[in-house]
DRENKE-106406 format. One line per 2 residues: number of its first residue (from 1); for each residue x, y, z of C-alpha. Coordinates in steps of 0.02 Angstrom, whole numbers, always signed. Layout:
N
NUM> X,Y,Z; ...
***
This chain:
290
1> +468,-4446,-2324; +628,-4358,-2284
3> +774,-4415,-2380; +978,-4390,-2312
5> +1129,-4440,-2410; +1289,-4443,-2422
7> +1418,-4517,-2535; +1386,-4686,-2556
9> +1256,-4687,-2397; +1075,-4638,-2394
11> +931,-4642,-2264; +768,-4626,-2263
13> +658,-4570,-2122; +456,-4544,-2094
15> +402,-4389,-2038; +241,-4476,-1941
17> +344,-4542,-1794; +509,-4506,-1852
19> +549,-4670,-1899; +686,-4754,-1990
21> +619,-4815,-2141; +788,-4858,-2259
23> +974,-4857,-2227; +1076,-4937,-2351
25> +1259,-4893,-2426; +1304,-4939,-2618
27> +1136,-4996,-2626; +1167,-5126,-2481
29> +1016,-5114,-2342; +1046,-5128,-2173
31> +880,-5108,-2110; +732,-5185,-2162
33> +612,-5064,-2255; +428,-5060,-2277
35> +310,-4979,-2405; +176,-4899,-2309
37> +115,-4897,-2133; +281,-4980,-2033
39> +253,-5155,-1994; +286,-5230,-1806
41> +349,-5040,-1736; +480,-5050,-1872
43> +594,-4909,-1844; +476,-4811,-1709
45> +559,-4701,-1566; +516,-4755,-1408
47> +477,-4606,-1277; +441,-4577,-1146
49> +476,-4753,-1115; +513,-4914,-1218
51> +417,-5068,-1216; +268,-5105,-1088
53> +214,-5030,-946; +122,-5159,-853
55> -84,-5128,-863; -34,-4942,-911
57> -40,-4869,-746; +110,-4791,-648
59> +145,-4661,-508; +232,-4501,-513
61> +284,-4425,-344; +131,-4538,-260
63> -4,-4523,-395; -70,-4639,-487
65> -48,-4618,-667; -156,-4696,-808
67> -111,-4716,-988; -193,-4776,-1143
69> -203,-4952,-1164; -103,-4956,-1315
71> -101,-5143,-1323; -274,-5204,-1259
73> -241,-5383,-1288; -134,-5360,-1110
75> -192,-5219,-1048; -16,-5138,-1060
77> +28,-4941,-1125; +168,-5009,-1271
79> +307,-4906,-1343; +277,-4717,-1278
81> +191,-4584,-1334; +281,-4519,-1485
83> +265,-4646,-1598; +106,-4603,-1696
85> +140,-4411,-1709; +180,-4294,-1855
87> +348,-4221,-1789; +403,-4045,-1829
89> +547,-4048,-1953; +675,-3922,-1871
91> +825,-3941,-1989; +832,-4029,-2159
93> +1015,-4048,-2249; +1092,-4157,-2372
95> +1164,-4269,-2236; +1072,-4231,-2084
97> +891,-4199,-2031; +835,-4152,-1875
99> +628,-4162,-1780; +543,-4127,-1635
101> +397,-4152,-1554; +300,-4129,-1379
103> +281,-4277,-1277; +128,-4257,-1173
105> -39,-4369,-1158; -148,-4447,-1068
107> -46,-4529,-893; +89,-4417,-914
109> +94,-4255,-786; +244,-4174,-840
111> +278,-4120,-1013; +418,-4157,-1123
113> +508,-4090,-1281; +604,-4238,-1368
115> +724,-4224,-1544; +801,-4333,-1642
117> +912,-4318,-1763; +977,-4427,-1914
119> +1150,-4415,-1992; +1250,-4507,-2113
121> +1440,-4508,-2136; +1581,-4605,-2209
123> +1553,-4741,-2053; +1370,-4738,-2080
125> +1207,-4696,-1978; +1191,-4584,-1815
127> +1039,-4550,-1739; +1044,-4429,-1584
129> +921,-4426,-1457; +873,-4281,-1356
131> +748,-4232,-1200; +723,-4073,-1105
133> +582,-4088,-978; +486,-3927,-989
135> +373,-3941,-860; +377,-3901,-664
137> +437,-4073,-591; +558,-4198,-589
139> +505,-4335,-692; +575,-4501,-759
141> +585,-4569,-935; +649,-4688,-1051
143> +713,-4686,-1219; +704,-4830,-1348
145> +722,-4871,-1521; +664,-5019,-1635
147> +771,-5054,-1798; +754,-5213,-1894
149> +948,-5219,-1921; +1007,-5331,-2058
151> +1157,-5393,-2126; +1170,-5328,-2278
153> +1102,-5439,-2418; +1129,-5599,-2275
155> +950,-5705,-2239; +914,-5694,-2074
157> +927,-5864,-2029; +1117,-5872,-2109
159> +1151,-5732,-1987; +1257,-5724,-1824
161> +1210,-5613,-1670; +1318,-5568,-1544
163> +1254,-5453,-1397; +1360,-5327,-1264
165> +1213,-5407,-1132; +1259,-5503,-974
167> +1100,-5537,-906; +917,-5559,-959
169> +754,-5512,-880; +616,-5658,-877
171> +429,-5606,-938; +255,-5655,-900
173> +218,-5762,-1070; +45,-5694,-1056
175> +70,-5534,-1017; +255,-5485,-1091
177> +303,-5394,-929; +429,-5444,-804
179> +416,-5601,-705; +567,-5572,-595
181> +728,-5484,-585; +871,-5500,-721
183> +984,-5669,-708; +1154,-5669,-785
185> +1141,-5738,-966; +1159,-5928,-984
187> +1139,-6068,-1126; +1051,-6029,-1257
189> +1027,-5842,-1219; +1185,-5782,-1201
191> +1254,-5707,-1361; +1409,-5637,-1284
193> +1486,-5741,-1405; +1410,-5738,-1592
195> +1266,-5884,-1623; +1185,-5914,-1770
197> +1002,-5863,-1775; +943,-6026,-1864
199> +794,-6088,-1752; +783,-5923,-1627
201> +649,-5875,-1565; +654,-5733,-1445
203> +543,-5586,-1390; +656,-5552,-1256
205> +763,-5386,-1143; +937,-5409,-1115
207> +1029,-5321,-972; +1185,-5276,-889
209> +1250,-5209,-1075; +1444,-5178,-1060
211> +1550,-5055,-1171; +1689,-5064,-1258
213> +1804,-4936,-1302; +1673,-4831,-1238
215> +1521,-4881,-1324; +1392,-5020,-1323
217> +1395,-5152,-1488; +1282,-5285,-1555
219> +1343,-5344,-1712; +1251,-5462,-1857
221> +1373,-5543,-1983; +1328,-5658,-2106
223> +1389,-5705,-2297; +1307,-5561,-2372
225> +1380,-5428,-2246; +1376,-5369,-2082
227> +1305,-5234,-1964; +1342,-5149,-1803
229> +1211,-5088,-1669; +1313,-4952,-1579
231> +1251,-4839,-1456; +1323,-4723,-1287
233> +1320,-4843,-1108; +1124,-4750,-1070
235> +1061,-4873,-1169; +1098,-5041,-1059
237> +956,-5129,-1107; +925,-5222,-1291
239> +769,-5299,-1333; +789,-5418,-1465
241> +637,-5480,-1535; +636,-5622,-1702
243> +472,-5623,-1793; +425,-5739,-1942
245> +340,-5647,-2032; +390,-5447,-2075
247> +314,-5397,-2209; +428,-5443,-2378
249> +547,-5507,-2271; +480,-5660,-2187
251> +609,-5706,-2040; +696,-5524,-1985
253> +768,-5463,-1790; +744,-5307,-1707
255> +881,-5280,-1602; +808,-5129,-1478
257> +931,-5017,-1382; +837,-4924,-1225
259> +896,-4836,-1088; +773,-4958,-963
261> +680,-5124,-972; +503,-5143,-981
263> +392,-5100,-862; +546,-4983,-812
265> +409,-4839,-759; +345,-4960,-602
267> +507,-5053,-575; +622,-4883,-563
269> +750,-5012,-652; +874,-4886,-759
271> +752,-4749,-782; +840,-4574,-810
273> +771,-4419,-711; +768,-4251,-767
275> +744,-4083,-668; +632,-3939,-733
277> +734,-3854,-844; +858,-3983,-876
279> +897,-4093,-1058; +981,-4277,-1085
281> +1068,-4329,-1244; +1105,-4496,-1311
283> +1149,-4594,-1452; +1143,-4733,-1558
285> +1188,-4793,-1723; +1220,-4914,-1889
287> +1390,-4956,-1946; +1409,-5084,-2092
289> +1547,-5206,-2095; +1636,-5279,-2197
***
């Protein structure tokens, strides 16, 4: 494991996957942790693309591209490519680690180099995301990322979530891929304004996220603290997703920020293109509150 600190803040971070395993300040987490394998994708970076792509097949230029079944129960490709390899550790500091890694496999024609890197500061976590297409073609991607954000020492079901979404894209309950296009938020899905997370349920992509003062927030708050989910206007999408039972935890919420929805690699919905040659940058981050 590869440890970062500073002052008061400290992070942990897996090596296989480059993962966020720990971030907690004074002792206060603000993601859920794990002990050995991670539990539900906790903390996994999602690239090439995030979430499903429906029955793992895609095309590129005209071709047909096939990918692993990652999730055979469907017969979708789930969560990229990345998210099971031993990274390359290019830079290790006090406060700041960077890795890298190839992205290349089976269904994917043109090759990729992705980093990452993890920082921690007075304001608290900052994880930058980068992508330089290496091969000979244009290609699309995705980027994604799936924290189990918690508010401080709050139970989940005590906490409030508020989301930047607008909209929200319906899914096949059988299949988990999109049913439809996104449909502005309504009822009991829109968290524009802060609702408690008492009797949620959701496995669910939000859209049409909106910044403010330049970046994209999704906040938890609850009597034993409070967290923001920051990251740059790329990542429009949020996948929120409220299990039951993670591991020592019980009731937790991953609150996802990706650059695309599911399924983003048939629909063309928000995926980024890069040209031989070229790189992207983005980034995200954890900021406790008060």
């Amino acid at each position: 494991m590869l440890e970062i600190a500073r002052g008061a803040a400290r992070a942990v971070i897996a090596p296989t996957g480059a993962g966020l395993k720990s971030f907690e300040v004074a002792g206060v987490p603000y993601v859920e942790t794990y002990h050995d394998a991670p539990p539900m994708g906790s903390g996994a970076v999602l690239v090439p693309w995030p979430n499903r792509t429906a029955g793992a097949r895609w095309a590129l230029a005209g071709r047909e591209q096939r990918l692993d079944v990652t999730e055979p129960a469907r017969g979708n490709a789930i969560h990229g490519l990345v998210r099971r390899t031993t990274w390359d550790v290019v830079e290790h500091a006090a406060a700041h680690v960077t890795l890298a890694t190839p992205v290349t496999g089976a269904g994917w024609p043109v090759e990729l180099r992705t980093t990452i890197t993890y920082a921690v500061d007075d304001e608290g976590l900052t994880v930058t995301h980068g992508v330089h297409n290496v091969g000979a073609e244009r290609t699309p991607f995705g980027v994604g990322t799936h924290p189990y954000p918690r508010a401080g020492h709050s139970a989940t079901d005590e906490t409030a979530l508020s989301l930047a979404a607008t909209t929200e894209l319906p899914l096949d309950p059988v299949t988990m891929v999109p049913s439809g296009p996104a449909a502005p938020v309504a009822g009991e899905r829109d968290f524009r304004v802060a609702r408690l997370l008492a009797g949620v349920r959701l496995d669910t992509p939000f859209g049409g996220c909106e910044p403010v003062d330049g970046l994209v927030r999704h906040v938890l708050r609850g009597p034993g603290g409070g967290v923001e989910v920051w990251a740059d206007p790329d990542f429009r999408w949020v996948q929120v997703y409220t299990p039951d039972d993670f591991p020592g935890r019980g009731r937790a919420v991953a609150v996802e920020p990706m650059t695309c929805p599911p399924d983003a690699l048939n629909s063309g919905v928000d995926l980024l293109w890069l040209e031989p040659g070229d790189a992207w940058s983005g980034r995200w981050g954890l900021r406790p509150l008060d």
